[in-house]
N, CA, C and O atoms as a GROMACS GRO file, in nm:
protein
  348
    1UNK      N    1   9.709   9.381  11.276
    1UNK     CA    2   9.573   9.426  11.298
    1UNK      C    3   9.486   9.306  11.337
    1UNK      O    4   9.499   9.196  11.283
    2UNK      N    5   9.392   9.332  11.440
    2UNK     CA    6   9.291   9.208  11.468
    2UNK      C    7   9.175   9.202  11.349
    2UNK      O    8   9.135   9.295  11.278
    3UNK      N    9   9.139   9.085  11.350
    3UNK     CA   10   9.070   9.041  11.232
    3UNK      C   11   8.933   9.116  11.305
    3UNK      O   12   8.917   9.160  11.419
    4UNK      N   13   8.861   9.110  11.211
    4UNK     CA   14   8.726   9.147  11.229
    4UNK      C   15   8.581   9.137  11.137
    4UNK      O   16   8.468   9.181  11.159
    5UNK      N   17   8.645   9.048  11.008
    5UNK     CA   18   8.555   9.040  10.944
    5UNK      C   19   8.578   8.848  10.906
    5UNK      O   20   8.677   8.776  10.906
    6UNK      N   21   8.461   8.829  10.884
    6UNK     CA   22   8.469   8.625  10.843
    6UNK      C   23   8.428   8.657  10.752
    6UNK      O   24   8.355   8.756  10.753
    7UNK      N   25   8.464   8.571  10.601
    7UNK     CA   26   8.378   8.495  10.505
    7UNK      C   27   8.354   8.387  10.514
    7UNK      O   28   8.457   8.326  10.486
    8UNK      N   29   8.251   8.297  10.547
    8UNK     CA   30   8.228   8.140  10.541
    8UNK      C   31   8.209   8.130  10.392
    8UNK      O   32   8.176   8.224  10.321
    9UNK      N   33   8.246   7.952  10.334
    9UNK     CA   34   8.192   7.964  10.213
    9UNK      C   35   8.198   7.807  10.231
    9UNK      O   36   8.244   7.734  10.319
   10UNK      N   37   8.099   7.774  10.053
   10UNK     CA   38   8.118   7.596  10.104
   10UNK      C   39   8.235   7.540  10.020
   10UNK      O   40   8.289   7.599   9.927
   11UNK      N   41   8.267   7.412  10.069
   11UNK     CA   42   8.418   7.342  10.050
   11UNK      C   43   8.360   7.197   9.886
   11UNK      O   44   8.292   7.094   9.883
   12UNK      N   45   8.413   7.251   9.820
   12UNK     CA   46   8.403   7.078   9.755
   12UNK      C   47   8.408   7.003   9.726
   12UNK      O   48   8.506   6.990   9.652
   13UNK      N   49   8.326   6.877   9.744
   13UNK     CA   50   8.367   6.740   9.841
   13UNK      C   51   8.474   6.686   9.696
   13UNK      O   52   8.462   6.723   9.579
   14UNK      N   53   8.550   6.614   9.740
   14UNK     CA   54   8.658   6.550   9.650
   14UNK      C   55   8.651   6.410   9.678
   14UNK      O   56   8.654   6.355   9.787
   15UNK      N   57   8.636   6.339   9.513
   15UNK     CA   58   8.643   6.234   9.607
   15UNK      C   59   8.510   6.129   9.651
   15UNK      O   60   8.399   6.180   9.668
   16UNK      N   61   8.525   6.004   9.664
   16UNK     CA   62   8.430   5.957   9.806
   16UNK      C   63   8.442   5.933   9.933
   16UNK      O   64   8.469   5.818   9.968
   17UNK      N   65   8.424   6.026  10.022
   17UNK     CA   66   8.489   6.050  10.146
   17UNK      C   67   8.382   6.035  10.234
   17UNK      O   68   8.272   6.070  10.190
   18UNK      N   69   8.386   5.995  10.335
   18UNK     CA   70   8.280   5.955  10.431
   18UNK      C   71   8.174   6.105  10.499
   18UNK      O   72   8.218   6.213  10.538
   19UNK      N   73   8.086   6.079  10.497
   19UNK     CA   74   7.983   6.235  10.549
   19UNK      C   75   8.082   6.312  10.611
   19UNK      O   76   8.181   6.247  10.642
   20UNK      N   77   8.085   6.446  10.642
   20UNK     CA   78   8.127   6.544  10.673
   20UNK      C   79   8.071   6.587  10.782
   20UNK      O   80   7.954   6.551  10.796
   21UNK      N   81   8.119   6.657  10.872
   21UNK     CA   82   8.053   6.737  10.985
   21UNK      C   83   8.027   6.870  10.901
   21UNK      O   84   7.919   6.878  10.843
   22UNK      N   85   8.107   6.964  10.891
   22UNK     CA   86   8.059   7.098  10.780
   22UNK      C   87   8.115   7.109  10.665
   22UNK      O   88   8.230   7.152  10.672
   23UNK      N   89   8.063   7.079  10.522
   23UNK     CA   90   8.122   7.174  10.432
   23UNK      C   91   8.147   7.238  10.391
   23UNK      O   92   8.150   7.264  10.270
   24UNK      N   93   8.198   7.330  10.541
   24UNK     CA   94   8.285   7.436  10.500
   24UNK      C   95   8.365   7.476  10.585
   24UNK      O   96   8.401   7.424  10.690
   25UNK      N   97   8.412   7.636  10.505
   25UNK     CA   98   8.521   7.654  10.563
   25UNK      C   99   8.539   7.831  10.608
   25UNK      O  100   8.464   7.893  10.532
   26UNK      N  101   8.598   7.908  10.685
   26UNK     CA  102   8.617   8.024  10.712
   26UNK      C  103   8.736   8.068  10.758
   26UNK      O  104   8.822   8.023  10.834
   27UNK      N  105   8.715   8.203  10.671
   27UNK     CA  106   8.877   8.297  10.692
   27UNK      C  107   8.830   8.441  10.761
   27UNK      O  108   8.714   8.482  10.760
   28UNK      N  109   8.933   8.503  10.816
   28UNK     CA  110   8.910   8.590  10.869
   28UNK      C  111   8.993   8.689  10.837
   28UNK      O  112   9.108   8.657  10.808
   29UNK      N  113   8.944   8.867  10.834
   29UNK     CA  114   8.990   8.944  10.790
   29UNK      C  115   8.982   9.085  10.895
   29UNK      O  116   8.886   9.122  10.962
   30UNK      N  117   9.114   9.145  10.885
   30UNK     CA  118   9.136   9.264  10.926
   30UNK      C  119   9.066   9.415  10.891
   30UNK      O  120   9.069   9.523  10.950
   31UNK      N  121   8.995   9.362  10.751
   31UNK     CA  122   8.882   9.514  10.713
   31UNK      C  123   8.829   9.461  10.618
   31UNK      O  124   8.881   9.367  10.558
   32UNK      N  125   8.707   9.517  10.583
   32UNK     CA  126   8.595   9.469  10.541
   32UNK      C  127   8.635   9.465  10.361
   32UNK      O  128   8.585   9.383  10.284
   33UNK      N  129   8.733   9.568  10.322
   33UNK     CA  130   8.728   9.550  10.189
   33UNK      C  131   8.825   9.416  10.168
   33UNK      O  132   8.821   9.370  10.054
   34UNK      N  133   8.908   9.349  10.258
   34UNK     CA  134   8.970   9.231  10.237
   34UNK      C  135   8.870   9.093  10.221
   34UNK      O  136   8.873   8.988  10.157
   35UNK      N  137   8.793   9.151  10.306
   35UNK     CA  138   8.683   9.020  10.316
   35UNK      C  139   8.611   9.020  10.179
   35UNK      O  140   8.599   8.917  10.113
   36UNK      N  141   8.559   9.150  10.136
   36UNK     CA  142   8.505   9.132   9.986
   36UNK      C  143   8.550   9.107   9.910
   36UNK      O  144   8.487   9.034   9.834
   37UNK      N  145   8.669   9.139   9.874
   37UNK     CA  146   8.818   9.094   9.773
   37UNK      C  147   8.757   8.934   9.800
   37UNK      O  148   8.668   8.888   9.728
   38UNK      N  149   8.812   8.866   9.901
   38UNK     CA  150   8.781   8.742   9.936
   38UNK      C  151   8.666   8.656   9.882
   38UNK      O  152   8.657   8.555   9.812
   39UNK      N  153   8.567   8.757   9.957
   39UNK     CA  154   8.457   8.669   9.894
   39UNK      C  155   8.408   8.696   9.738
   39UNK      O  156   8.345   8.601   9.691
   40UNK      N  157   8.426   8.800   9.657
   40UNK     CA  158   8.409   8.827   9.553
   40UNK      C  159   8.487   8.662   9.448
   40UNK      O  160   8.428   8.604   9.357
   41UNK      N  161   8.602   8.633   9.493
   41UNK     CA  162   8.645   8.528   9.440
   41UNK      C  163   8.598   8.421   9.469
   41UNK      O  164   8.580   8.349   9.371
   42UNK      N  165   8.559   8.362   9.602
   42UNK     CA  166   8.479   8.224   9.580
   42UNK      C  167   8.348   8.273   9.552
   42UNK      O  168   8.258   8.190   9.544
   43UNK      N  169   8.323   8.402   9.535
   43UNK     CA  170   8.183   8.399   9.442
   43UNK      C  171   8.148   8.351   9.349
   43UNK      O  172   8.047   8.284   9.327
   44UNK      N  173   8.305   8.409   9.229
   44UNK     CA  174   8.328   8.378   9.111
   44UNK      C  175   8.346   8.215   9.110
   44UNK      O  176   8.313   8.148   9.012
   45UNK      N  177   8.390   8.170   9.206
   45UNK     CA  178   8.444   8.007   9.156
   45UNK      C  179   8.257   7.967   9.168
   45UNK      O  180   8.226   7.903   9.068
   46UNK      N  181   8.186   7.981   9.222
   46UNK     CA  182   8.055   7.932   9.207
   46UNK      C  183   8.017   7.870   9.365
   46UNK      O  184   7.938   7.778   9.388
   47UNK      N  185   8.063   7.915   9.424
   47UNK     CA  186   8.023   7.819   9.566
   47UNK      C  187   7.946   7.948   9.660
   47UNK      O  188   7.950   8.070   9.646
   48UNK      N  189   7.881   7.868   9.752
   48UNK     CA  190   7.799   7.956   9.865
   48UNK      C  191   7.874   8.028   9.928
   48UNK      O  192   7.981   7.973   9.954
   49UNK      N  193   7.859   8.156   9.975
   49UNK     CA  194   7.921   8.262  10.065
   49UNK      C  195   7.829   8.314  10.144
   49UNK      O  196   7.709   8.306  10.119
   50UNK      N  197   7.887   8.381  10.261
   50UNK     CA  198   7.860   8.418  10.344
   50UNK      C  199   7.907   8.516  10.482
   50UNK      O  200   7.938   8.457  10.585
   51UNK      N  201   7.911   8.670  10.478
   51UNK     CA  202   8.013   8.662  10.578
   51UNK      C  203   7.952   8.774  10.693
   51UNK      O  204   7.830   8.787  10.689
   52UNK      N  205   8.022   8.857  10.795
   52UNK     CA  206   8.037   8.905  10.892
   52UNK      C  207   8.132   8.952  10.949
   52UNK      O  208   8.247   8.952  10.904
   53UNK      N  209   8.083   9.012  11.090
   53UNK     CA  210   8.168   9.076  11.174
   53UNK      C  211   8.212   8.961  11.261
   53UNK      O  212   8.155   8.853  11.251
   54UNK      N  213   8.314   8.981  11.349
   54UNK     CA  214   8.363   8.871  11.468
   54UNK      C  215   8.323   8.954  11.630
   54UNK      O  216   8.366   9.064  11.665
   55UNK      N  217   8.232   8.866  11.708
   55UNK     CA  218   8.226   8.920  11.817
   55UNK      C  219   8.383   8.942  11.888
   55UNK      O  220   8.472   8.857  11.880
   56UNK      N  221   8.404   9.107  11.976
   56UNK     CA  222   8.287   9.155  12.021
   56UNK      C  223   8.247   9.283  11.926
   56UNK      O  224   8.165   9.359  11.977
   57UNK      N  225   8.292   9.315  11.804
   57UNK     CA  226   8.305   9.424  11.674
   57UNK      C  227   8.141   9.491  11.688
   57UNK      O  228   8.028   9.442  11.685
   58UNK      N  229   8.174   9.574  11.697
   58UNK     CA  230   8.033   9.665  11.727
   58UNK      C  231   8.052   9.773  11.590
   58UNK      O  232   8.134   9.862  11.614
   59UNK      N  233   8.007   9.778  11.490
   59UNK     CA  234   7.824   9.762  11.515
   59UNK      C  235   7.858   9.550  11.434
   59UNK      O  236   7.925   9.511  11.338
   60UNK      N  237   7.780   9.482  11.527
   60UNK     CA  238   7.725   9.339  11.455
   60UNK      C  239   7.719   9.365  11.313
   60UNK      O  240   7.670   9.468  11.266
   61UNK      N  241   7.773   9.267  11.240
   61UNK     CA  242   7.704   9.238  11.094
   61UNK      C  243   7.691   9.093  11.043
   61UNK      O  244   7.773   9.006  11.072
   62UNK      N  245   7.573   9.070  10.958
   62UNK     CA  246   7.580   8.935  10.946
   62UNK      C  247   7.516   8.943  10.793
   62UNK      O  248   7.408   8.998  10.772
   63UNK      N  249   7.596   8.882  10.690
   63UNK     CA  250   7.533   8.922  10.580
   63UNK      C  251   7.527   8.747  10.512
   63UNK      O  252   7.623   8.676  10.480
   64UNK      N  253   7.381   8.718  10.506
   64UNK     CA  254   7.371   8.598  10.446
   64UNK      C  255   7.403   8.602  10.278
   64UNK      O  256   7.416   8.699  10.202
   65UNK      N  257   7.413   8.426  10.247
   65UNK     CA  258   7.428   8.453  10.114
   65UNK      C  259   7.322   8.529  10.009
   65UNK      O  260   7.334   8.539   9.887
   66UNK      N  261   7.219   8.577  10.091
   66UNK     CA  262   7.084   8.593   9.956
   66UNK      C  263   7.173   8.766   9.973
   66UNK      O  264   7.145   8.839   9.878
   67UNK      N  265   7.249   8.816  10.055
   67UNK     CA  266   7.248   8.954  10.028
   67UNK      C  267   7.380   8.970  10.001
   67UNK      O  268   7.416   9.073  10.058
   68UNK      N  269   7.478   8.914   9.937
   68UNK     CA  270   7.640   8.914   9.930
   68UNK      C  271   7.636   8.985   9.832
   68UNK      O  272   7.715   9.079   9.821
   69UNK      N  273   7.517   8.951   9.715
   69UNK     CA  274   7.567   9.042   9.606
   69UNK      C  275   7.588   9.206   9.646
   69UNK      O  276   7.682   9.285   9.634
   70UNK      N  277   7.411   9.217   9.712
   70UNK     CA  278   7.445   9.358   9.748
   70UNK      C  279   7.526   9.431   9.810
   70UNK      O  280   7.531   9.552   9.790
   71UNK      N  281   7.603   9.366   9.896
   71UNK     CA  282   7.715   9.398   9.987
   71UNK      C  283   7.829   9.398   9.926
   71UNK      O  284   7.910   9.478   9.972
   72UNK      N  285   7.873   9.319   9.812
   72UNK     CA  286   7.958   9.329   9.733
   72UNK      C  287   7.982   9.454   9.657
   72UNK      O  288   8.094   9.500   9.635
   73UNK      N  289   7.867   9.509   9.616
   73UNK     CA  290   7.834   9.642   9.565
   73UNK      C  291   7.827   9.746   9.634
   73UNK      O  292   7.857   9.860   9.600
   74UNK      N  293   7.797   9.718   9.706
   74UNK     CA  294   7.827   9.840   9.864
   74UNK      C  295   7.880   9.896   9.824
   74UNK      O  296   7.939   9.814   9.754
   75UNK      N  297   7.966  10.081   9.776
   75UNK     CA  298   8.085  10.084   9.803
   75UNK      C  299   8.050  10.279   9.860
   75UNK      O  300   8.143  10.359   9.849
   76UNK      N  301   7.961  10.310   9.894
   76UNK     CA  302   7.955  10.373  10.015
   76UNK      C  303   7.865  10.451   9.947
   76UNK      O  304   7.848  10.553  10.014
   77UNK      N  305   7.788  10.454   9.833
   77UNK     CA  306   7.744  10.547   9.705
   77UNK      C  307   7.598  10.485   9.651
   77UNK      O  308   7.558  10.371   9.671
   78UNK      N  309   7.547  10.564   9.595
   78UNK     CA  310   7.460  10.500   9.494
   78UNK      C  311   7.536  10.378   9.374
   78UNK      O  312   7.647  10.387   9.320
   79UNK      N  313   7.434  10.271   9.359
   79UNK     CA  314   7.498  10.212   9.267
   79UNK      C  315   7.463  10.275   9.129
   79UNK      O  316   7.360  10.333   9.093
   80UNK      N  317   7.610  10.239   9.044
   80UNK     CA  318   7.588  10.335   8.907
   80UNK      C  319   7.488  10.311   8.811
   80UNK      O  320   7.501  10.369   8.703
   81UNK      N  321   7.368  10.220   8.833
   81UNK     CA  322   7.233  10.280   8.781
   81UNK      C  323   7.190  10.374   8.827
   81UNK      O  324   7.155  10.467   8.755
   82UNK      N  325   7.181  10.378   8.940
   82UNK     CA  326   7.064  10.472   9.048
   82UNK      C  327   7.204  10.629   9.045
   82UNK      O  328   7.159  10.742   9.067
   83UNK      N  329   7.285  10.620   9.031
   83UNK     CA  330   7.358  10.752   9.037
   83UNK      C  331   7.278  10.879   8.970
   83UNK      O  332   7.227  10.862   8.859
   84UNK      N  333   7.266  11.022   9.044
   84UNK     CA  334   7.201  11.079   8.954
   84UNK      C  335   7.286  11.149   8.851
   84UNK      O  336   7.408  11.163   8.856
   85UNK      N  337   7.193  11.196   8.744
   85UNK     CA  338   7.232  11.243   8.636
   85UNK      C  339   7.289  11.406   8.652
   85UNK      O  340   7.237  11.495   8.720
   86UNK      N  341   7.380  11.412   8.589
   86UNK     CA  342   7.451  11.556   8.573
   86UNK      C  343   7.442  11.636   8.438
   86UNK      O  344   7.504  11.618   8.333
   87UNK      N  345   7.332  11.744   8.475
   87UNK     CA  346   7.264  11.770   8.322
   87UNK      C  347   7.321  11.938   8.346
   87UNK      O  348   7.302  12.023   8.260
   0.00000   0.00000   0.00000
């Protein structure tokens, strides 16, 4: 399957190693719940995330780190606060 989704995330520095061009790094994924699997774990390790679609993937997506959580939670539904009640 062609990839279609990136997580960027940042790399950390080891070491005293001379300045860096980027600290970081990106993987690429075949469907979107691989990429969250993905990024859900360098979430957990504590580092910056960030991810997306790969041009030319229509519809565009670009989800910075301030909105990963919510995207993480995504899962096609109300989240289970907001779920309504069954009385």
């Amino acid at each position: 399957m062609i990839p279609t989704w990136y997580v960027t995330f940042e790399i950390r520095q080891r070491g005293i190693l001379p300045r860096q061009r980027s600290p970081r790094e990106t993987r690429t994924f075949a469907t979107e719940d691989e990429a969250k699997l993905f990024a859900r774990a360098k979430l957990d390790e504590g580092l910056s995330v960030f991810a997306g679609t790969i041009n030319p993937h229509v519809p565009r997506r670009v989800i910075p780190a301030s909105d990963i959580h919510a995207w993480l939670s995504d899962g096609g539904g109300p989240p289970p606060s907001e779920a309504p009640s069954i009385e």
